[in-house]
C-alpha positions as CSV (number, residue, x, y, z in Angstrom):
1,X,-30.5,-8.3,-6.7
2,X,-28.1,-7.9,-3.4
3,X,-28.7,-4.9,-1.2
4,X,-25.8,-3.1,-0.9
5,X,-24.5,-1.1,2.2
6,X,-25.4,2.1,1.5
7,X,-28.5,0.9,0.8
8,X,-28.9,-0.7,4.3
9,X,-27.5,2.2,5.9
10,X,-30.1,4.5,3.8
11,X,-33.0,2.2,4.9
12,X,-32.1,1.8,8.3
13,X,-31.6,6.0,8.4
14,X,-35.7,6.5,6.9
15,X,-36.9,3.7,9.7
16,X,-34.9,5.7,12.2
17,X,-37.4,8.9,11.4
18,X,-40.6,7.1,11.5
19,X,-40.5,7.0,7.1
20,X,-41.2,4.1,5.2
21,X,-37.9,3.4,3.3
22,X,-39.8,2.9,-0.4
23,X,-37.0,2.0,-3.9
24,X,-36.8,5.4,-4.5
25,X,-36.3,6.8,-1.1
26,X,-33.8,4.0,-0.2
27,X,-32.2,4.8,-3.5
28,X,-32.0,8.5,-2.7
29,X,-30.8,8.4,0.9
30,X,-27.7,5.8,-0.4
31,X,-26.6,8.5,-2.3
32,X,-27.4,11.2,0.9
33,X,-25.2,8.9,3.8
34,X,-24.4,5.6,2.1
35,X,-20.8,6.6,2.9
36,X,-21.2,8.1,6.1
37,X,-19.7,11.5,5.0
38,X,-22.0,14.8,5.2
39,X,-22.9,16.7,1.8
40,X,-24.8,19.2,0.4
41,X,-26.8,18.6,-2.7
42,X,-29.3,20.5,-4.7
43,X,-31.9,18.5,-6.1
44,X,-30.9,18.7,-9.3
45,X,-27.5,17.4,-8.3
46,X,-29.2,14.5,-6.5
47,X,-31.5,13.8,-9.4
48,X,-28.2,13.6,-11.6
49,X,-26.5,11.2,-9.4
50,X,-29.4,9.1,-9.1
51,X,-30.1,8.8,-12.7
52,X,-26.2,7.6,-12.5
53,X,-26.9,4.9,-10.4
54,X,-29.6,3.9,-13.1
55,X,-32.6,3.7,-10.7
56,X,-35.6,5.1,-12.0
57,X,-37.0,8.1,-9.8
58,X,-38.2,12.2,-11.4
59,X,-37.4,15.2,-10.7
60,X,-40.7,15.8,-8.9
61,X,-39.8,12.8,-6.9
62,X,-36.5,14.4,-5.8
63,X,-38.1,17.7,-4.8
64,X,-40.5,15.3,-2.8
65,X,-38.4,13.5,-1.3
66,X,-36.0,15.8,0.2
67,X,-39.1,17.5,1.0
68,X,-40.3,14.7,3.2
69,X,-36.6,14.3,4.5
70,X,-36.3,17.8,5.7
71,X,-40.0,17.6,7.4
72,X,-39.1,14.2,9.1
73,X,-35.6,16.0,10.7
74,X,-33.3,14.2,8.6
75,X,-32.0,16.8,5.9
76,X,-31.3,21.3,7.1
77,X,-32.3,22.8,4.1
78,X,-29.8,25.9,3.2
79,X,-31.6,29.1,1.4
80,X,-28.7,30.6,-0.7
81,X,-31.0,33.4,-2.3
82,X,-34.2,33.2,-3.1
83,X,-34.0,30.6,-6.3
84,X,-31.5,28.4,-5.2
85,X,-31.9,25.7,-1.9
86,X,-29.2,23.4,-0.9
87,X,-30.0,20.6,1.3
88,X,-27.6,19.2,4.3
89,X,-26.9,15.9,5.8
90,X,-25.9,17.6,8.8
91,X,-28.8,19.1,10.9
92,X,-27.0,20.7,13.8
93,X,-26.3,24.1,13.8
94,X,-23.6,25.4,11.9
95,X,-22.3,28.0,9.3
96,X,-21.8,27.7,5.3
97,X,-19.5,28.8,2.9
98,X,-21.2,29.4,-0.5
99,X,-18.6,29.6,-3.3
100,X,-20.1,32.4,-5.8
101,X,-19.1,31.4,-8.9
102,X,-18.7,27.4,-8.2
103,X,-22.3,26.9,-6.9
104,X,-20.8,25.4,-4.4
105,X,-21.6,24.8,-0.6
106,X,-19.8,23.7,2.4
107,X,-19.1,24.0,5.8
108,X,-17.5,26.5,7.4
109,X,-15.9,26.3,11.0
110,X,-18.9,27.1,13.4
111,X,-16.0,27.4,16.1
112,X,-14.7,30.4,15.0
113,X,-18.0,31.8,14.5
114,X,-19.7,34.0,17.5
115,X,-22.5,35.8,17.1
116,X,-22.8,38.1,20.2
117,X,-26.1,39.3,20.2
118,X,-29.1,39.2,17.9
119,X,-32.3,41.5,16.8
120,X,-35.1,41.5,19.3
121,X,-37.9,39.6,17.5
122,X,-40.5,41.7,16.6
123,X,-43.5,41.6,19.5
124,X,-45.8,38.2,19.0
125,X,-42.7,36.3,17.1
126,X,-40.1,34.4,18.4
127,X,-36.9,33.6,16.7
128,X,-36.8,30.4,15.4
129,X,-33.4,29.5,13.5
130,X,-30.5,31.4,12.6
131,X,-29.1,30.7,9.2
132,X,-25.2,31.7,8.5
133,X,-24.4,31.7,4.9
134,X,-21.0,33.4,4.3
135,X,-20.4,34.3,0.6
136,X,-17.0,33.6,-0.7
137,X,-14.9,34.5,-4.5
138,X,-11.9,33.0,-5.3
139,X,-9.1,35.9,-5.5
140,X,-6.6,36.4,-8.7
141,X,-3.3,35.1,-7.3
């Protein structure tokens, strides 16, 4: 069985952040960069995709994994509400649309975002992250 390129690039991406690249990682990280192009997945999006490719990896091993991903620095995850996580290829700091209705995620321009002053954190906390999910509906034309 050849190795394709995602799968190189997927391996190489694991190795990169100190994780060893197992089948089923490898397998799941092809799907996450093997094209080079950001996305946002759920895990039950990825687990659907996988189960596509027809490599053999659980549910549990999804939730694991991008677990494991998002600890090592390699995937942001993305709280939508308190049920619902999305998880991004991208890790630098930037700002989502969420498309109500289309359970959908993407990026919005973080140029055109400016956030000119925050809260003061509470005493003994510091602020660690700021997370900017903007809510969007499609409009009757």
């Amino acid at each position: 069985m050849s190795i394709t390129k995602a799968e190189t690039r997927g391996s190489e991406w694991l190795s990169g952040a100190g994780l060893r690249p197992t089948r089923q990682r490898v397998a799941l990280a092809a799907l996450l960069i093997g094209d080079g192009q950001h996305r946002h997945v759920t895990a039950e999006s990825l687990f659907t995709a996988v189960q596509k490719t027809g490599a053999r990896v659980s549910l549990a091993t999804v939730y694991n994994t991008l677990r494991a991903f998002c600890d090592a620095g390699l995937l942001q995850e993305v709280m939508v509400d308190g049920s619902k996580s999305y998880f991004d290829t991208n890790t630098h700091d930037h700002p989502h649309f969420f498309w109500e209705g289309e359970e959908r995620l993407t990026d919005a321009p973080a140029d055109q975002l400016q956030i000119s002053r925050l809260p003061d954190a509470p005493e003994g906390a510091e602020i660690a992250s700021v997370d900017v999910v903007i809510r969007l509906r499609r409009t009757a034309s």
